[in-house]
C-alpha positions in Angstrom: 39.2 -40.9 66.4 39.0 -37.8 68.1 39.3 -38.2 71.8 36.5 -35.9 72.3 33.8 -37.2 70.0 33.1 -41.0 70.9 30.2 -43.2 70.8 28.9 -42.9 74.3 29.2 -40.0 77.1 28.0 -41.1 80.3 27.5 -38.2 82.9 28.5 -39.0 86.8 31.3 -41.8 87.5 29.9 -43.2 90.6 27.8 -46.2 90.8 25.4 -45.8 88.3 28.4 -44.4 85.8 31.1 -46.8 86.5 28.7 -49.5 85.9 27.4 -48.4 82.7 30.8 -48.4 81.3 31.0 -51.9 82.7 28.4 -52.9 80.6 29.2 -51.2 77.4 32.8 -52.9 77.5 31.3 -56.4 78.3 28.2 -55.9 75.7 29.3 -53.2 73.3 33.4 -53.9 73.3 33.7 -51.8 69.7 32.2 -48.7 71.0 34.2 -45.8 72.6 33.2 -43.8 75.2 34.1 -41.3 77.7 32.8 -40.5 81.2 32.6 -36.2 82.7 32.7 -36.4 86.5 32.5 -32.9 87.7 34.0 -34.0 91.0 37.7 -34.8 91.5 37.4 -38.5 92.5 34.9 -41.1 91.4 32.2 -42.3 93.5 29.4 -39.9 93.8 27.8 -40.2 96.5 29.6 -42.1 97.9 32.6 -39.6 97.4 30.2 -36.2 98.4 29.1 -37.4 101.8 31.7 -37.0 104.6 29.5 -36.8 107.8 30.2 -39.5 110.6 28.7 -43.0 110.0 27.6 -42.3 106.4 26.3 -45.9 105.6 24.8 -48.0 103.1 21.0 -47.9 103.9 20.1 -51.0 101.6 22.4 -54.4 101.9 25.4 -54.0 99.7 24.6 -57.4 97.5 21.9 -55.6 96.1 23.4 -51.7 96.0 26.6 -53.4 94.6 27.0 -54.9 90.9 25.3 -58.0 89.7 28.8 -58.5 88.0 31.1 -57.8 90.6 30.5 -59.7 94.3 30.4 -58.0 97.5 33.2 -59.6 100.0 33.1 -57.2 102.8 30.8 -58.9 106.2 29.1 -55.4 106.4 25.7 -55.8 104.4 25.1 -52.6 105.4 28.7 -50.5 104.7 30.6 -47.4 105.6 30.1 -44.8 102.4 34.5 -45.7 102.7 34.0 -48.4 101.6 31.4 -48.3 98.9 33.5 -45.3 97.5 36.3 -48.2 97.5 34.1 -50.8 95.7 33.3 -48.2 93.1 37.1 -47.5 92.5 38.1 -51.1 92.3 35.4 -51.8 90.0 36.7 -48.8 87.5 40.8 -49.8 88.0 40.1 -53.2 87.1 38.2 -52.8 84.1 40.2 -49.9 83.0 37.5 -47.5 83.0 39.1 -45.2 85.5 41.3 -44.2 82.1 38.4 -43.3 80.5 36.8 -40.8 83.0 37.6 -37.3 83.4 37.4 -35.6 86.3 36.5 -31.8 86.8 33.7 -31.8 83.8 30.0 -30.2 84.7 27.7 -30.5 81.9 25.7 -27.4 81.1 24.3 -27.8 77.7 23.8 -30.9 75.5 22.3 -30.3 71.8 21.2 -33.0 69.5 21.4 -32.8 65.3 19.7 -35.3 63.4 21.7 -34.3 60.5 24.8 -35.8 62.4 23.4 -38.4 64.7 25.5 -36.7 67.1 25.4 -34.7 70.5 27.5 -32.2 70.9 27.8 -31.6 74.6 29.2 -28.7 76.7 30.8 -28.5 79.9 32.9 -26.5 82.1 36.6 -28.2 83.0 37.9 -27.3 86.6 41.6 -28.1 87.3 44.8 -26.6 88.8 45.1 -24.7 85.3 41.7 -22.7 86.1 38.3 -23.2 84.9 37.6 -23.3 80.8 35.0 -24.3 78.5 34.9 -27.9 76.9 33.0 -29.1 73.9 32.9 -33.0 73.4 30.5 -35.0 70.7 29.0 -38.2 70.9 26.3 -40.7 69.2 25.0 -41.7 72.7 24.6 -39.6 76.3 23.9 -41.5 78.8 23.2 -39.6 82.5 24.5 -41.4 85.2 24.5 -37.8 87.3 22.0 -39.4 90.4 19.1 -37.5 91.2 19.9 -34.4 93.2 22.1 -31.0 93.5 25.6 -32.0 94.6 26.3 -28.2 95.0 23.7 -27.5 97.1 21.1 -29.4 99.5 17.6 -28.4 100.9 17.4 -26.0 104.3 13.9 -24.7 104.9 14.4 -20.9 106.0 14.3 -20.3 109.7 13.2 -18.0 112.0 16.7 -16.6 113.5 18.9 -18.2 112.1 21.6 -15.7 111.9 20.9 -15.3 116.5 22.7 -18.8 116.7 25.9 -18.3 118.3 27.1 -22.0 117.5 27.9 -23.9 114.4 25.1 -24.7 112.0 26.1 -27.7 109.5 24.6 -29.1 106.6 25.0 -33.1 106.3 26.0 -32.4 102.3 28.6 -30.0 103.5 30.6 -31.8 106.4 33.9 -30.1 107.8 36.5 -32.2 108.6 37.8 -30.3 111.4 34.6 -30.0 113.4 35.2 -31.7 116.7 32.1 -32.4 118.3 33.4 -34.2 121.5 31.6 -33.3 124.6 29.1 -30.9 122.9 25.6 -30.5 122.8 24.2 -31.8 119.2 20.8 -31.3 117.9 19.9 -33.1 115.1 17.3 -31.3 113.0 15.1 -34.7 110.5 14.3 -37.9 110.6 15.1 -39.2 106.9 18.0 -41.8 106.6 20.6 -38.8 107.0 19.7 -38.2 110.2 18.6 -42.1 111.4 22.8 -42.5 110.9 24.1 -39.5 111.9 22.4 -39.4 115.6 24.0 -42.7 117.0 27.1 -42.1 115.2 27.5 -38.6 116.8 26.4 -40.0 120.4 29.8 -41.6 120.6 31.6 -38.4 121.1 28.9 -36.0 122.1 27.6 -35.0 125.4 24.4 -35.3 124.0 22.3 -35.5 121.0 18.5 -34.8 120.7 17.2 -35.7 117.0 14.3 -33.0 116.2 11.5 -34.1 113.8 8.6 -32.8 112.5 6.8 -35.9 112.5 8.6 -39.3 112.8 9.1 -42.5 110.1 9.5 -45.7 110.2 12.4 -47.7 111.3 13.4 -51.2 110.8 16.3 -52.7 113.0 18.9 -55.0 110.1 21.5 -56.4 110.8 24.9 -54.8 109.7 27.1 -57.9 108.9 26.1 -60.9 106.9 27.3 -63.9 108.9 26.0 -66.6 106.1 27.8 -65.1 103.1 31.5 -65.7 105.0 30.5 -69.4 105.5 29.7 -70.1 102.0 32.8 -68.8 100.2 34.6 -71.6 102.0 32.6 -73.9 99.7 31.8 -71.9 97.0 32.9 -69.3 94.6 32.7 -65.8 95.2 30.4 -65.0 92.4 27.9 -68.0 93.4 27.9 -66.9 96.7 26.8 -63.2 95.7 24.3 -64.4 93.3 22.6 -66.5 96.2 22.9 -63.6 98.6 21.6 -60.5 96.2 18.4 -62.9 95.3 17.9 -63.7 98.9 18.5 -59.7 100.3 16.3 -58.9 97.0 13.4 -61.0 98.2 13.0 -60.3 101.2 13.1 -56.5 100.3 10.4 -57.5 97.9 8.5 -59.6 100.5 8.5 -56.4 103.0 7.5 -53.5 100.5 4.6 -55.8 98.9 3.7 -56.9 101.8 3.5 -53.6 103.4 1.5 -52.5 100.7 -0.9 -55.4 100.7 -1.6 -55.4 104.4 -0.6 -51.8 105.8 -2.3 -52.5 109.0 -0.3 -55.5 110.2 3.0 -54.2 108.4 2.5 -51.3 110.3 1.7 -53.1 113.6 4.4 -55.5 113.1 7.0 -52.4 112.4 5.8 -50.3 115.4 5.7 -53.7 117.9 9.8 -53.7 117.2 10.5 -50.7 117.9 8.7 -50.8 121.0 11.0 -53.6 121.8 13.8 -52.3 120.9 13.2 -48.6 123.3 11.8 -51.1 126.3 10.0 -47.9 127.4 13.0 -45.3 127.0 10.6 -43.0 125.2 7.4 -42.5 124.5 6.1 -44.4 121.1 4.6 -41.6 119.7 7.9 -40.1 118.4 8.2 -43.0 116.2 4.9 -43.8 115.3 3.8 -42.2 111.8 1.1 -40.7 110.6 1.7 -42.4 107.3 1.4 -46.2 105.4 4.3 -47.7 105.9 6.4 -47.2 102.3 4.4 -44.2 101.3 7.9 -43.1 102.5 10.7 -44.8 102.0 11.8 -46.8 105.1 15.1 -46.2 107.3 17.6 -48.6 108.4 18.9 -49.1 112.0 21.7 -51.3 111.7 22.1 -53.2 114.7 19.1 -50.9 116.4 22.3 -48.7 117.1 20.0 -45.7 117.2 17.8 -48.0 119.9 20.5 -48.3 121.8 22.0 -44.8 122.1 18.2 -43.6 123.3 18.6 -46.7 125.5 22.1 -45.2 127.2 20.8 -41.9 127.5 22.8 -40.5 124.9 20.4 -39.6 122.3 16.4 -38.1 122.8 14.3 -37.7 120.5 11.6 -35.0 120.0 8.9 -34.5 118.3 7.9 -30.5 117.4 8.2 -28.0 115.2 10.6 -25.1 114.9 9.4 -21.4 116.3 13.0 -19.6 116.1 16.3 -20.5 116.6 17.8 -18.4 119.7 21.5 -17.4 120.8 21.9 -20.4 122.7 19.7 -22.7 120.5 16.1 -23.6 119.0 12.6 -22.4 120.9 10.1 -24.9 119.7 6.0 -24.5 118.7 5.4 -26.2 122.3 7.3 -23.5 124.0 10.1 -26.1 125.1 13.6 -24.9 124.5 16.6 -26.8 123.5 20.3 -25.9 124.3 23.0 -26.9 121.7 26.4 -26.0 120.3 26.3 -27.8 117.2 23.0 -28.0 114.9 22.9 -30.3 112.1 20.5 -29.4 109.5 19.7 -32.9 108.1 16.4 -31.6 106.2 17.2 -32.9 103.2 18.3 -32.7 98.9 17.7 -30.7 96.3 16.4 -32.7 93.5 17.8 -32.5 90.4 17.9 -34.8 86.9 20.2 -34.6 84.3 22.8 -32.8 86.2 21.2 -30.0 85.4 22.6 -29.1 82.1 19.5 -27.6 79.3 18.8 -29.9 76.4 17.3 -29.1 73.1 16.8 -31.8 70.2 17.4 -29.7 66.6 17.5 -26.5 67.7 14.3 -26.9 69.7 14.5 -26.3 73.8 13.0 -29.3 75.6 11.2 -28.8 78.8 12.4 -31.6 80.2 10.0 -31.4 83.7 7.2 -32.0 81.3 9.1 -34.8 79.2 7.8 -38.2 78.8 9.5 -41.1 79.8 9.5 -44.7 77.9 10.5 -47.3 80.2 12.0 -45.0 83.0 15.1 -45.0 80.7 14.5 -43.0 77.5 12.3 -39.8 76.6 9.5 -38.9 73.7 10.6 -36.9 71.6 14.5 -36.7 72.8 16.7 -39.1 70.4 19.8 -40.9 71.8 19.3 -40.3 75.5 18.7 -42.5 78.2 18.6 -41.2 82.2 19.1 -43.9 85.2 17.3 -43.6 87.8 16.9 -46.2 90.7 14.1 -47.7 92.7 12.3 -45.4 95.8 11.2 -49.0 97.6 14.7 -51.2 96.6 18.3 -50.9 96.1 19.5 -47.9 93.0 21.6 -50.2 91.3 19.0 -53.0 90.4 17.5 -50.6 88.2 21.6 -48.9 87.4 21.9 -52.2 86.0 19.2 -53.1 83.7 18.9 -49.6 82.2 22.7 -50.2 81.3 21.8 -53.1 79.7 19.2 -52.1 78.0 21.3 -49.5 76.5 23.8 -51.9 75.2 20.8 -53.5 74.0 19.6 -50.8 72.0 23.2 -49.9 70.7 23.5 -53.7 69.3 20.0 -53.3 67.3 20.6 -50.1 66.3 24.6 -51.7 64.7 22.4 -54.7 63.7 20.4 -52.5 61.3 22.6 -49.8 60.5 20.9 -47.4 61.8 22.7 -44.5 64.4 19.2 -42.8 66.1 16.4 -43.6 68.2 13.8 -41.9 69.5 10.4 -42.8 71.3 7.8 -41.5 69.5 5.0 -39.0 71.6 1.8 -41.4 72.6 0.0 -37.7 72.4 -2.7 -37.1 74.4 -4.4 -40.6 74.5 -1.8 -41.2 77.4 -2.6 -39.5 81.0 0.5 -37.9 82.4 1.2 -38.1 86.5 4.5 -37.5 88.5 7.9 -39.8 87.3 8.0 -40.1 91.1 5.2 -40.7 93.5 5.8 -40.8 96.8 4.8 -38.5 99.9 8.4 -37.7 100.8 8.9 -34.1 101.2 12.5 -33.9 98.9 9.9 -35.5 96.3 7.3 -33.2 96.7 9.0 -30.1 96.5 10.4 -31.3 92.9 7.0 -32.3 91.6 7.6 -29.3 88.8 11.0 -30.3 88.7 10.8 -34.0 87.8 9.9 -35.3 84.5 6.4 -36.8 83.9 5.0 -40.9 83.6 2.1 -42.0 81.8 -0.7 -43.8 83.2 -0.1 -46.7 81.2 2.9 -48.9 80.3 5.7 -48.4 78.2 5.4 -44.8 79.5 5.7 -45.8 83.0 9.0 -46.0 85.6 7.9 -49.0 87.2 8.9 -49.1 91.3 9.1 -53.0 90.7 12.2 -54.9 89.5 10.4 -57.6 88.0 8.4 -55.7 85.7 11.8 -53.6 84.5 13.8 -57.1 84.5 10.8 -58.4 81.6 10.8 -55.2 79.5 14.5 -54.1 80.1 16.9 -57.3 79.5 13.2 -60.2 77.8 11.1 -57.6 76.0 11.8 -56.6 72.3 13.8 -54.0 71.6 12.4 -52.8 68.1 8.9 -52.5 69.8 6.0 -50.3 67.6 7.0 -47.3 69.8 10.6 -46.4 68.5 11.6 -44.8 65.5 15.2 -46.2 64.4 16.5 -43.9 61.4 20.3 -42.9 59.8 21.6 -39.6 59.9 20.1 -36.8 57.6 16.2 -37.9 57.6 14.6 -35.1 59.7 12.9 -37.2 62.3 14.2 -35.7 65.0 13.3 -32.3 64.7 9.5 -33.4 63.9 9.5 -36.0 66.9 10.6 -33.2 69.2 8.4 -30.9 67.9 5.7 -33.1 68.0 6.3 -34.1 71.9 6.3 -30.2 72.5 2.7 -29.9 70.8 1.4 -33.3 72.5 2.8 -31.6 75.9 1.0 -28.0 75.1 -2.5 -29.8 74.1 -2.4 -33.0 76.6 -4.0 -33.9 79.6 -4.1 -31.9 82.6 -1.6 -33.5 85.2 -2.8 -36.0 87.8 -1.7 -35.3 90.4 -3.4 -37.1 92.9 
């Protein structure tokens, strides 16, 4: 066969990508497939993100593979070595021979005549830059959620008056020496909750600067249990034990949380008032928010407690009036002096690796698509998108959506058959944001991201024991797919038809 028309494409070769081609090898061995990584070197995020102390900010037996066991005592891990994880994972399966580096999507276009998508991408390497055309049965996009070639930085009042370096997090040089400089910080999202204390080592000083603060929860960094067991047990038994225990208690927290804000909250903000022991004032890290209507940051080790502690780190609380020669002027009139300022303020959303899709000839809108399951789309045959959890580890959900790929591809062998597509609910089903959470990266995308019904299947569940019933228990063959050969004209009419049922539906609910 042609080495550029296979069964499945998966987009992105980091976690989510190198793990789907786990899964198709173990569950779908006949199939071949092919993965586009528009970087030079696997790992995705985990490969993007250079700045100092770039961390895991979930525990690694629950952020790794279900498949392949976590051994390093850091629960909480350098991006290093998560990038190394990812790469061991792909040399030992052989799936780092399947991946090609250098390969941005831009355009994917499905026939229903063919059963085929015939995707296009741009190829970067020491030759140049040219255009690539590959064709598949199955895309899967394993491209994460946001720009990789350009993150969020709210436009500031004189910025250009600065006479220091301004950095973006996304962006980090490798020569900038920070040693014995002034740093200010700009955030308070898990960026900057790992950069601060990390930079304090070196610094003369670093003041984080936040609009308003978040909640943080002190975890421990190494796993001492995990070590003892594997003198006793196998490696695999031990990472079962540890991913369900590190897996319940983040379920125990978030449900809790939501069940009893009051005491979660009281409970949260009563540690970190241990942890300062009255080295600054609580209200910098007391939120206006529920706890988990934003997601939570991790302070391994209360390193970031400690550096305010030491008088190494401040934090303050304000907003930005204008950045001067020397530095930022605040709202409050206060100034502060730096040399360096690190613009942690956050990502640019993006699905699909931003490539434009259209389904026989007809452009889909795919910020006003519908999911099924969190995985696939009405209306758009042949496609499945991961995305992870906002309140637990990414690669819980990475796995079961792979699975339930290689689920699908089995039925779909099983009855000969070479499409599917979820058919449009139309407008019996309410539509409100794929994502819902008061984060601001999330909010600015809310015309960006695709759209959830109100009831399920239509629904991207933030639970992992509702996806774990209708992703690996739950029929595949359910009333609300359509499985067909090549040549009946389905597709065209089901894209069509999710267009119209877009056009004529319900307004959005966003509230």
């Amino acid at each position: 066969m042609n080495n550029d028309d296979v069964d499945v494409l998966i987009v992105g070769a980091g976690l989510s990508g190198v793990g789907a081609a786990w899964h198709l090898r173990d569950k779908c061995p006949g199939k071949t497939f092919a993965l586009l990584e528009g970087r030079q070197r696997m790992g995705g995020t985990w490969d993007l993100f250079r700045y100092p102390g770039v961390r895991s900010d979930t525990d690694m037996y629950t952020l790794g593979y279900k498949f392949k066991p976590w051994k390093s005592t850091q629960t909480i891990a350098d991006g290093s070595l998560i990038r190394s994880y990812v790469e061991e994972t792909a040399r030992e399966a052989g799936i780092d021979q399947h991946i090609r580096f250098g390969h941005k999507v831009t355009h994917a276009s499905w026939s229903s005549e063919t059963a085929r998508w015939t995707v296009r991408a741009t190829h970067t390497d020491d030759q140049g830059t040219r255009d690539v055309t590959l064709r598949c049965n199955f895309l899967m996009m394993c491209s994460g959620y946001y720009s990789y070639d350009q993150g969020f930085t709210p436009k500031f009042e004189g910025r250009d008056r600065f006479q220091g370096q301004i950095v973006h997090p996304q962006f980090w040089p490798e020569d900038l020496d920070y040693t014995g400089k002034r740093v200010v910080v700009i955030g308070s999202g898990a960026t900057a909750i790992t950069l601060v204390p990390s930079m304090a080592d070196k610094a003369a000083h670093v003041t984080m600067l936040q609009r308003s603060p978040t909640y943080l929860l002190s975890v421990p960094r190494a796993d001492r249990i995990s070590p003892w067991l594997r003198r006793f047990l196998p490696d695999q038994v031990v990472h079962q034990a540890a991913r369900l225990a590190f897996f319940s208690a983040q379920a125990a927290v978030y449900q809790g949380s939501k069940r009893a804000p009051g005491i979660a909250r009281k409970a949260l903000l009563a540690g970190v008032q241990k942890q300062l022991a009255g080295a600054s004032s609580m209200r910098h890290f007391t939120p206006r928010y529920k706890p988990w209507d934003e997601r939570m940051c991790a302070v391994p080790d209360g390193d970031m407690f400690t550096a305010i502690r030491e008088g190494r780190v401040s934090v303050v609380t304000d907003h930005i009036e204008t950045f001067t020669e020397t530095g930022l002027r605040l709202a409050s009139g206060q100034e502060l002096e730096a040399d360096i300022i690190i613009t942690a303020t956050g990502l640019e959303l993006r699905l699909f690796g931003g490539m434009d899709i259209e389904v026989d000839g007809v452009p889909q809108a795919m910020n006003e698509a519908l999911t099924y399951k969190g995985v696939m789309f009405a209306g758009v045959p042949n496609l499945s998108l991961t995305v992870g959890y906002t309140n637990a580890s990414w690669t819980l959900r990475a796995d079961l959506v792979a699975e339930y790929v290689c689920r699908l591809l089995g039925r779909m062998d099983a009855q000969g058959v070479n499409q599917v597509v979820a058919r449009h609910p139309g407008a019996r089903v309410g539509v409100r944001p794929m994502l819902e959470m008061a984060s601001g990266y999330v909010a600015r995308a809310k015309d960006v991201l695709p759209r959830q019904g109100d009831e399920s299947p239509w629904q991207l569940p933030q639970s992992y024991r509702r996806d774990l019933r209708a992703l690996r228990f739950d029929r595949v063959d359910d009333a609300h797919l359509r499985f067909s050969r090549a040549g009946a004209p389905r597709g065209r009419q089901d894209a069509r038809a999710a267009t119209r049922a877009r056009e004529t539906g319900p307004a959005l609910n966003v509230g």
